[in-house]
One Martini backbone bead per residue (centre of mass of N, CA, C, O) as a GRO file, in nm:
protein
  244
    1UNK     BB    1  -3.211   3.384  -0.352
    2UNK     BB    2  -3.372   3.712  -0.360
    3UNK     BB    3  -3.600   3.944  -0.577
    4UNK     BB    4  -3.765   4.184  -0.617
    5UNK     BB    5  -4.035   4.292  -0.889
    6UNK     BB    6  -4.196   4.460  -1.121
    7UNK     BB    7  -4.468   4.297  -1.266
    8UNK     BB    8  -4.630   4.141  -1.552
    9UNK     BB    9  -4.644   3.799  -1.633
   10UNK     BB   10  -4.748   3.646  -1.888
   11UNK     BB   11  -4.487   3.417  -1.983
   12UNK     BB   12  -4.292   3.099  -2.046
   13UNK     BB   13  -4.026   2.929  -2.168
   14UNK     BB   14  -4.023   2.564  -2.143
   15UNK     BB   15  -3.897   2.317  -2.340
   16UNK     BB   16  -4.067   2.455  -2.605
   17UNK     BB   17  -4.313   2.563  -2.383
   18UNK     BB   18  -4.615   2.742  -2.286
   19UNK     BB   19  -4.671   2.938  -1.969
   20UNK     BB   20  -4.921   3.041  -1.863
   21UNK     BB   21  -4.943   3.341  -1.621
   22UNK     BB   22  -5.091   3.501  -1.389
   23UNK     BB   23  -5.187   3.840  -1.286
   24UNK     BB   24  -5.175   3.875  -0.934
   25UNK     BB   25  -4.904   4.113  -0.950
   26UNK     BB   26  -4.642   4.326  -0.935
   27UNK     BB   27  -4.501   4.125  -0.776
   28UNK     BB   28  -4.175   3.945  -0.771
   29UNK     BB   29  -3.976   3.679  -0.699
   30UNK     BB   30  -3.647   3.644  -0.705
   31UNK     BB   31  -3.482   3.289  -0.769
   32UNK     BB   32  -3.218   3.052  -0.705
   33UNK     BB   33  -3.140   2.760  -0.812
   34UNK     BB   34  -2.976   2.511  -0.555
   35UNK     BB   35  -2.943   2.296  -0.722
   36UNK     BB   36  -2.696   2.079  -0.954
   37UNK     BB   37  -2.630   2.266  -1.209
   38UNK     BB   38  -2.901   2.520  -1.226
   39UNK     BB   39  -2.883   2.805  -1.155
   40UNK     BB   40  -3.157   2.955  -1.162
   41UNK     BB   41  -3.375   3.192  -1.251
   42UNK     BB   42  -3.696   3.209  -1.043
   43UNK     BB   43  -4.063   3.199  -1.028
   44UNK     BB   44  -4.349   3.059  -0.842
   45UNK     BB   45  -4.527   3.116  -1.103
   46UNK     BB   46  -4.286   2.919  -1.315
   47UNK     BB   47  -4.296   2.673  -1.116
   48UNK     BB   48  -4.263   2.376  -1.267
   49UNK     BB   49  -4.295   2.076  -1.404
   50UNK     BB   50  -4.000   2.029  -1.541
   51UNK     BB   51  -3.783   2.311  -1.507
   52UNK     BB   52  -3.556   2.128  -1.358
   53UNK     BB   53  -3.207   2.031  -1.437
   54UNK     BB   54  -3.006   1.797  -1.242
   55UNK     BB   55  -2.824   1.679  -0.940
   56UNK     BB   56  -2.909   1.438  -0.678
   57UNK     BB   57  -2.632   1.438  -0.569
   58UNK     BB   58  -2.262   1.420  -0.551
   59UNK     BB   59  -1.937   1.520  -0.598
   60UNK     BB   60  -1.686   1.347  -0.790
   61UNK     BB   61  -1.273   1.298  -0.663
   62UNK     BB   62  -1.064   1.117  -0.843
   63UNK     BB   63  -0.791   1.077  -1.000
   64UNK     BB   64  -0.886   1.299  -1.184
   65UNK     BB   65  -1.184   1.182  -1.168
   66UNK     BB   66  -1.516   1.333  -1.269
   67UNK     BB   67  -1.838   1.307  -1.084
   68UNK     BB   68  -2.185   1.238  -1.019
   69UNK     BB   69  -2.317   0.968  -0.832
   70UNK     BB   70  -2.624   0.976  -1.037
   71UNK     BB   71  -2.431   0.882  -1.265
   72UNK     BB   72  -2.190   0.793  -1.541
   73UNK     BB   73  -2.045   1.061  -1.602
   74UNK     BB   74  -1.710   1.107  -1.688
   75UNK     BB   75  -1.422   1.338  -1.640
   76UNK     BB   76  -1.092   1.518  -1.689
   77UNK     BB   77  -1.231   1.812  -1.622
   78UNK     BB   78  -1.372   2.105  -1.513
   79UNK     BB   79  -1.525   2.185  -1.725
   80UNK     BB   80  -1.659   1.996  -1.799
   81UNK     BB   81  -1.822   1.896  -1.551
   82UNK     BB   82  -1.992   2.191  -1.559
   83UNK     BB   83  -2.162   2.065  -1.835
   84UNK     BB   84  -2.305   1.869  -1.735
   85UNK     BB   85  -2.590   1.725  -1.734
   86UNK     BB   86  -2.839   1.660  -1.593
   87UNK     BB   87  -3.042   1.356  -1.462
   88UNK     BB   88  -3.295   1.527  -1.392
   89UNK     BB   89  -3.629   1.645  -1.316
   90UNK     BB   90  -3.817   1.924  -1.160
   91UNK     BB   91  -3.810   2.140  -0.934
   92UNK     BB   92  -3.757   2.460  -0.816
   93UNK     BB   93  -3.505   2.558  -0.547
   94UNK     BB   94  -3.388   2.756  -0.222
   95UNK     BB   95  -3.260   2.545  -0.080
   96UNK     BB   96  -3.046   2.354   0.079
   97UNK     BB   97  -2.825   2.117   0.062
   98UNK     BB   98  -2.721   1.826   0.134
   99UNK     BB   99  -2.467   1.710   0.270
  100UNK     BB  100  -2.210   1.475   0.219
  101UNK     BB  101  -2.109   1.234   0.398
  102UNK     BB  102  -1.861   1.117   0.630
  103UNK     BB  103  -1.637   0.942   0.704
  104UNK     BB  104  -1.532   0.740   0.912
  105UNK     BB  105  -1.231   0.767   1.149
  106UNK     BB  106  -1.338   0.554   1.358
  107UNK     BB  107  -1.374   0.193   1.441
  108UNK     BB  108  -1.510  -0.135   1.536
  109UNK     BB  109  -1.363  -0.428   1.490
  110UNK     BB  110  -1.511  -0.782   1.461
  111UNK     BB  111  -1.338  -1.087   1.474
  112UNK     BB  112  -1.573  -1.281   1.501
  113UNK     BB  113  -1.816  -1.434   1.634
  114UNK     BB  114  -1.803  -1.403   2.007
  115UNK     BB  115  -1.491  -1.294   2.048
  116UNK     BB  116  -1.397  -0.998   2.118
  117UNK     BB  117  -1.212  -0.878   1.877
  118UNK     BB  118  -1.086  -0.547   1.911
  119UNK     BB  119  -1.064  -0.225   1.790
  120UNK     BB  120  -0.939   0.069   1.854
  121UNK     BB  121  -0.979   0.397   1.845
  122UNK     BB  122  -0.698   0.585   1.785
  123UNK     BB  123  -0.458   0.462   1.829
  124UNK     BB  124  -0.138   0.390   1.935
  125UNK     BB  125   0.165   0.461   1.871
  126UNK     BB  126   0.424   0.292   1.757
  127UNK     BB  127   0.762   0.243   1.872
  128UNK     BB  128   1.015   0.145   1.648
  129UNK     BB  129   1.333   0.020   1.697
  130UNK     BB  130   1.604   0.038   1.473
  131UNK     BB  131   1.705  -0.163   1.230
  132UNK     BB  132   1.978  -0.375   1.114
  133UNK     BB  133   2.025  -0.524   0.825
  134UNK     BB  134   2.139  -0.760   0.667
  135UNK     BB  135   2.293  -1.012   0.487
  136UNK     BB  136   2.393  -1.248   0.337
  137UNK     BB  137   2.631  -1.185   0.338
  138UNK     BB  138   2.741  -1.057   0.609
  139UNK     BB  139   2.628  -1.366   0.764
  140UNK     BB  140   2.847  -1.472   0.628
  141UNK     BB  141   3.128  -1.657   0.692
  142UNK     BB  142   3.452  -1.670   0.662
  143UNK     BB  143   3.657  -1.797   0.419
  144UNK     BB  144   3.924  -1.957   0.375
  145UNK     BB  145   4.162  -2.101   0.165
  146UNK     BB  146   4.267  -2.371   0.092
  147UNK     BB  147   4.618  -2.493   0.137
  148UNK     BB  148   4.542  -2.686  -0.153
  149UNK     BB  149   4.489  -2.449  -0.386
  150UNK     BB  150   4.461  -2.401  -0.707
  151UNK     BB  151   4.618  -2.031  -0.791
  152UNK     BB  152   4.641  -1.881  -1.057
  153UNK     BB  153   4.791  -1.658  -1.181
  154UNK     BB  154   4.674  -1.321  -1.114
  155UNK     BB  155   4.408  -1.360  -0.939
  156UNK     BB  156   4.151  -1.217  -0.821
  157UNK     BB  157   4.019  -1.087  -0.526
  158UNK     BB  158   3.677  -1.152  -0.410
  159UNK     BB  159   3.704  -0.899  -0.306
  160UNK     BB  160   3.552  -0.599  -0.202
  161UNK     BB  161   3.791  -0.345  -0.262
  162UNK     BB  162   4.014  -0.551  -0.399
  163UNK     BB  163   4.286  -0.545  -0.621
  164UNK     BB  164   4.446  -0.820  -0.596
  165UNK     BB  165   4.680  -1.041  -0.719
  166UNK     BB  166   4.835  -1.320  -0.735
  167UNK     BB  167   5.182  -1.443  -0.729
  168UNK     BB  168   5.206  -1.620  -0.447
  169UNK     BB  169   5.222  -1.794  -0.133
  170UNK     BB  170   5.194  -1.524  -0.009
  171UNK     BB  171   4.928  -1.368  -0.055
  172UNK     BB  172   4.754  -1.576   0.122
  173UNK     BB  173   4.898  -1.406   0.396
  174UNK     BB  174   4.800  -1.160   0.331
  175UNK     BB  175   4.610  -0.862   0.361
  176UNK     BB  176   4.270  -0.759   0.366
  177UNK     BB  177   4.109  -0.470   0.223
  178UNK     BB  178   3.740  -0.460   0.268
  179UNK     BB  179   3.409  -0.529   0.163
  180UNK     BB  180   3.114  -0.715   0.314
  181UNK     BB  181   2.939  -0.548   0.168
  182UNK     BB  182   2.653  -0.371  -0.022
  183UNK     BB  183   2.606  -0.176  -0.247
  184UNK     BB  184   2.498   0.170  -0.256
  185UNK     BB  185   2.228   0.362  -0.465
  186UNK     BB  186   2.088   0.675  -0.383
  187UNK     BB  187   2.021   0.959  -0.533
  188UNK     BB  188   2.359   0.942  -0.618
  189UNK     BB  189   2.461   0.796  -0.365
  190UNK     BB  190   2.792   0.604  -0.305
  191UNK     BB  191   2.829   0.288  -0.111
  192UNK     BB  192   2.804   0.110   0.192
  193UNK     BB  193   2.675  -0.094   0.418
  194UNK     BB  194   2.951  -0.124   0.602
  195UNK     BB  195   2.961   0.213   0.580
  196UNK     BB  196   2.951   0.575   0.600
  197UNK     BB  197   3.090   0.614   0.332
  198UNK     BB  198   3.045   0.866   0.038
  199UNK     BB  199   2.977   0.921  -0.296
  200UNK     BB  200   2.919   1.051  -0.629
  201UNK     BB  201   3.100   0.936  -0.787
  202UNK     BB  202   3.245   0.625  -0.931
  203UNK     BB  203   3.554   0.671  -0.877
  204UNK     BB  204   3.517   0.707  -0.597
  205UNK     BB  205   3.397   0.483  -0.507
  206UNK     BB  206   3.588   0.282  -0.599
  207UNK     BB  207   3.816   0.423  -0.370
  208UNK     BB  208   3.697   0.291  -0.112
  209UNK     BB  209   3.805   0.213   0.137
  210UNK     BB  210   3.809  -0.057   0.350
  211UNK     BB  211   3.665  -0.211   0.672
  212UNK     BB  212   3.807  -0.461   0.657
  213UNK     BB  213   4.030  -0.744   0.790
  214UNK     BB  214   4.207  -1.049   0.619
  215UNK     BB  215   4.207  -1.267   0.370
  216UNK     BB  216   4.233  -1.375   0.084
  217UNK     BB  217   4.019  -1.440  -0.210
  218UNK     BB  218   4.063  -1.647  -0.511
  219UNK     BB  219   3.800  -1.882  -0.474
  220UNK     BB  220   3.551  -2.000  -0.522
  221UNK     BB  221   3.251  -2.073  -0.427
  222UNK     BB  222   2.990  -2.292  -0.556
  223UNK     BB  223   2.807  -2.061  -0.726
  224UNK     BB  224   2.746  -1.805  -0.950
  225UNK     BB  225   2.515  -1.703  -0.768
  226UNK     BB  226   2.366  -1.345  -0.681
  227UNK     BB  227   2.280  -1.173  -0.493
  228UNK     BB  228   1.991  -0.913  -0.521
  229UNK     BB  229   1.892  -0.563  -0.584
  230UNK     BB  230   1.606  -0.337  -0.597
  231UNK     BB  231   1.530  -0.044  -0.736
  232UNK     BB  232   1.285   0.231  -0.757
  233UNK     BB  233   1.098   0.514  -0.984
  234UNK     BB  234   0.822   0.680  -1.025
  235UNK     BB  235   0.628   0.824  -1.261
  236UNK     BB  236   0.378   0.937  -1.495
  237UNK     BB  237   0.476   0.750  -1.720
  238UNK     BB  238   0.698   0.562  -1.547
  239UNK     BB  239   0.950   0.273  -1.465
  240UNK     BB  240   1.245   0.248  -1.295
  241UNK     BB  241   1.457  -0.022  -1.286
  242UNK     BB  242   1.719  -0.118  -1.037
  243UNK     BB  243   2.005  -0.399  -1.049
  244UNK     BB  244   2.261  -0.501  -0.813
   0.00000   0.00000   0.00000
């Protein structure tokens, strides 16, 4: 950028020092200097050494730290970034700047010399078919109570789904209408691995009839310890982690 102005320049004050300019024309071309940080307007017969303070590298902006390549001051708003005092002194300039390189977006990767495997750039996506994640309960296969097993009145059904309490040795021969899988929560809605009926009240969800059929289970077999699931779901302050 440049205009042309009439007149004779005496002298220019650059930090603090006076630098006398001959008056050889009338005319002076006034020109903007596009260096970084520097913007100021210059005429070349008062662009000395060290008249522009600038930064000769170019900006970066990451996870909302910014900053310029060639010095090492951060700042976390735009308006600080725009105050950074530039970091070198030189000559002004109205030369356009050069880009800073862009990263390639696809290489040949080698793998161990003189192996020859290599990645090609751009590959071909692969469709995966969905497959369906089993749980360790529901492919651990169902055992019923063996029938010398002693089981006190009362004692409630261990499958999930089925309310059913024992209560003589007729309940062992009932029908069991359970849920072989593990409950899912997510986003507010509520179901089973095993079915595909879904609730939003927790009320409802625990009314979901069961979607399988079998004998009561009233005796625990093994230890007591349970699969568990986590889901979890970060925000900008915290992460909240559900386990089930």
């Amino acid at each position: 950028v440049s205009r042309r102005v009439r007149g004779p320049l005496k002298s220019t004050a650059l930090f603090g020092k006076d630098f006398p300019v001959e008056d050889k024309s009338d005319f002076y071309v006034l020109k903007r200097c596009t260096h970084h940080a520097c913007d100021k307007i210059y005429v070349d017969e008062e662009n000395v050494p060290n008249s522009c303070r600038y930064h000769p590298g170019h900006p970066i902006f990451h996870e909302g730290c910014q900053k310029w390549s060639c010095c090492d001051t951060k700042v976390y708003g735009f308006d600080q970034f725009l105050e950074i005092q530039g970091c070198t002194y030189g000559l002004h300039t109205n030369e356009p700047q050069a880009v800073p390189p862009k990263a390639p977006t696809s290489t040949n990767v080698t793998f161990g010399e003189g192996q020859g495997d290599t990645i090609p750039p751009n590959p071909s996506p692969v469709k995966i078919p969905p497959r369906k994640e089993k749980t360790e309960e529901e492919e651990k296969p169902e055992t019923p109570d063996a029938p010398d097993a002693v089981i006190p009145a009362g004692a409630p059904c261990l499958h999930k789904g089925c309310n059913v309490k024992f209560k003589d040795d007729s309940s062992r021969s009932e029908e069991c209408i359970y849920h072989p899988g593990v409950p899912i929560f997510h986003e507010g809605s509520k179901g089973w691995s095993c079915c595909k009926q879904k609730a939003l009240e927790f009320d409802q969800f625990m009314n979901i009839k069961g979607c399988a059929s079998g004998k009561h289970k009233f005796v625990k077999e093994g230890d007591d310890s349970v699969s568990c699931r986590c889901d979890f779901y970060q925000s900008s302050l915290r992460i909240t982690m559900s386990i089930y």
